[in-house]
N, C-alpha and C positions, 0 to 999 in steps of 0.2 A: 636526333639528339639535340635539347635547345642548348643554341649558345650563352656560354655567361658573357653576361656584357656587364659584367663590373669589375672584370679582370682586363687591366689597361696596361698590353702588352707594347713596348716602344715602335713596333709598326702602328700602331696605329695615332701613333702623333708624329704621320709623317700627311701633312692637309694640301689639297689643292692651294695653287697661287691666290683663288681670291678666297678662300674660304676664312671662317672669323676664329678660326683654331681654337674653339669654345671648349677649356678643359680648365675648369674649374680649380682653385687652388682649397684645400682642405683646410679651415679657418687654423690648426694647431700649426702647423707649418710656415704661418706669417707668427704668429705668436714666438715661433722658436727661434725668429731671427735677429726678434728684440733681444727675449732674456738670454739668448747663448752664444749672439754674434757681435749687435753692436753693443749688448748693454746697456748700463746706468738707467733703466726703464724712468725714472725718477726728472731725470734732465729734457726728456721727451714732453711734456708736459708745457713748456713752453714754445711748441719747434712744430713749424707748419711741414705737410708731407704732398706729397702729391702723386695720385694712383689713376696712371692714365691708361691703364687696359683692366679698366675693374670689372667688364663683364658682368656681374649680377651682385656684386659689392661682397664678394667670399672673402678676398683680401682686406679692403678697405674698411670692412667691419671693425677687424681686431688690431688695425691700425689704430682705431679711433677710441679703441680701450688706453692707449699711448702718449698718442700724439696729442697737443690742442687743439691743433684743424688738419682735418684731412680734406683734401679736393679731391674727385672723382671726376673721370669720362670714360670715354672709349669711343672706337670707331665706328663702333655696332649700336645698337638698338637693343637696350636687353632691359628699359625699364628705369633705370637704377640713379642714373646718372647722365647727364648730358651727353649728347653726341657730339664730338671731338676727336681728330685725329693726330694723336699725338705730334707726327711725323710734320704736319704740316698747321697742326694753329700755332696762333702766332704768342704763346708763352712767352712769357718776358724772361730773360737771361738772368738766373740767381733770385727767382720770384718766390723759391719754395727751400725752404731747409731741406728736403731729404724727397728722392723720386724714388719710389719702391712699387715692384710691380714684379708679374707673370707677364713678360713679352709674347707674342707670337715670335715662334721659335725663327721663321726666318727671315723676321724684322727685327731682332735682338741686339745684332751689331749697330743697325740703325737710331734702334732706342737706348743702347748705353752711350754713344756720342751725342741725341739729343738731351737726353739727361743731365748729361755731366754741363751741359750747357744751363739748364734749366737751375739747375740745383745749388743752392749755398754750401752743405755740409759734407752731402754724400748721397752716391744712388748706391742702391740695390736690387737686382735681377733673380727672379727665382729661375732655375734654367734647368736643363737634362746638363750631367758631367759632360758628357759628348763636345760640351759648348768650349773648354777648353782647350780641343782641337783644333785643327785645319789650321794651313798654310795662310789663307786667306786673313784670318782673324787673328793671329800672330803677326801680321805684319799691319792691318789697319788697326788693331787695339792692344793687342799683350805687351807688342816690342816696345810700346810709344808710351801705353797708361796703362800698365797693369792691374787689375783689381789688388787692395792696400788686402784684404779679405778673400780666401776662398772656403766657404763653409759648407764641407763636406757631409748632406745626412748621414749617421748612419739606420737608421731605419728608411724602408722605403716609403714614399712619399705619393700614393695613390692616384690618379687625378684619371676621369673617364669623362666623355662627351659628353657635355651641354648639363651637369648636374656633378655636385657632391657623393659621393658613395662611400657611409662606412666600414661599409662589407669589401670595399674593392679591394684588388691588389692589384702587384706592378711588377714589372722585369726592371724597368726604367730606374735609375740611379739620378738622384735631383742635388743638388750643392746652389748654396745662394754665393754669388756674386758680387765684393760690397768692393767700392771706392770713397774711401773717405779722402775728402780734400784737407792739405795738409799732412799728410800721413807721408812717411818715406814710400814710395813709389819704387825702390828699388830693393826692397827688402820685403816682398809678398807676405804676408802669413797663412802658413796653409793652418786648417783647423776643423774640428770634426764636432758636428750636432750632433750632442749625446742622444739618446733614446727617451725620449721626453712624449710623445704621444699623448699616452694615459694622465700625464700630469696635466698638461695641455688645452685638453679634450674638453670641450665644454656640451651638455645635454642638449644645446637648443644649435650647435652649427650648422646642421644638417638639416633645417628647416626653412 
């Protein structure tokens, strides 16, 4: 029987230590966290971003329908964008309005505290819900800075190895992650991505 490999069940976004966790963010899915998370698309337009696990620029595309400048890297080599790792070049502190990215899931905690360094306005993490768990991440991020934003899909949110698919599907449950600086930090808001996909969806993302 051939296996479908465009159904991206949440074991299989569990990667080796050194691997480049290459799963692709679906271009509608950054799109959705403009109009339905932080808003005012409008005020974007003057406000630098910075995408530093862009992998083959799936994200940083529909950023740059947004933003004025968008930066790109990554640790990897995929073409697109300079090689950089976030964790460790040496980014100036408050050098970029907004860090918005798909982290490597078990570099995530690592890149919302180097973010929030990086960043003037606010980062943003696309991430599995999962990510709200564990002891671990409650006492080095939730207890201390909680996301001002948790923005729950509800539609599933696809993502399979090394390529876009939009045929895929998913078991995997994704929620974006937003810290706006200045926000009450003790007053979270939880909040739910309407079903936007179709509206979203542009002919050429997947290209």
């Amino acid at each position: 029987m051939k296996q479908n490999t465009s159904h991206a069940v949440m074991a299989q976004r569990f990667e080796p230590k050194d691997s480049a966790d290459d799963f692709p963010t679906p271009p509608w899915a950054t799109r959705a966290l403009i109009e339905h998370v932080i808003g005012s698309p409008e005020s974007l337009r003057s406000k630098t971003c910075l995408e530093p696990a862009c992998g083959r620029g799936y994200m940083a595309k529909p950023l740059s329908e947004y933003f004025g400048q968008v930066d790109s890297a990554d640790a990897h080599q995929y073409g697109y964008a300079p090689v950089r790792d976030f964790l460790t070049h040496p980014y100036e502190a408050l050098s970029h309005d907004w860090v918005i990215t798909n982290p490597p899931f078990r570099l995530a905690e690592e890149f919302v505290e180097r973010a929030l360094v990086v960043a003037r306005e606010g980062v943003a993490i696309l991430a599995r819900t999962v990510f709200l768990e564990s002891v671990g991440r409650f006492s080095k991020i939730f207890s201390v800075n909680p996301p001002s934003k948790f923005a729950q899909f509800s539609e599933r949110v696809p993502m399979v190895k090394g390529r876009v698919d939009p045929k895929a599907s998913t078991a995997t449950g994704y929620a974006w992650f937003v810290w706006e600086k200045g926000a009450d930090i003790y007053d979270p808001r939880l909040m739910w991505v309407p079903p936007c996909r179709k509206l979203l969806e542009r002919h050429n993302d997947y290209s």
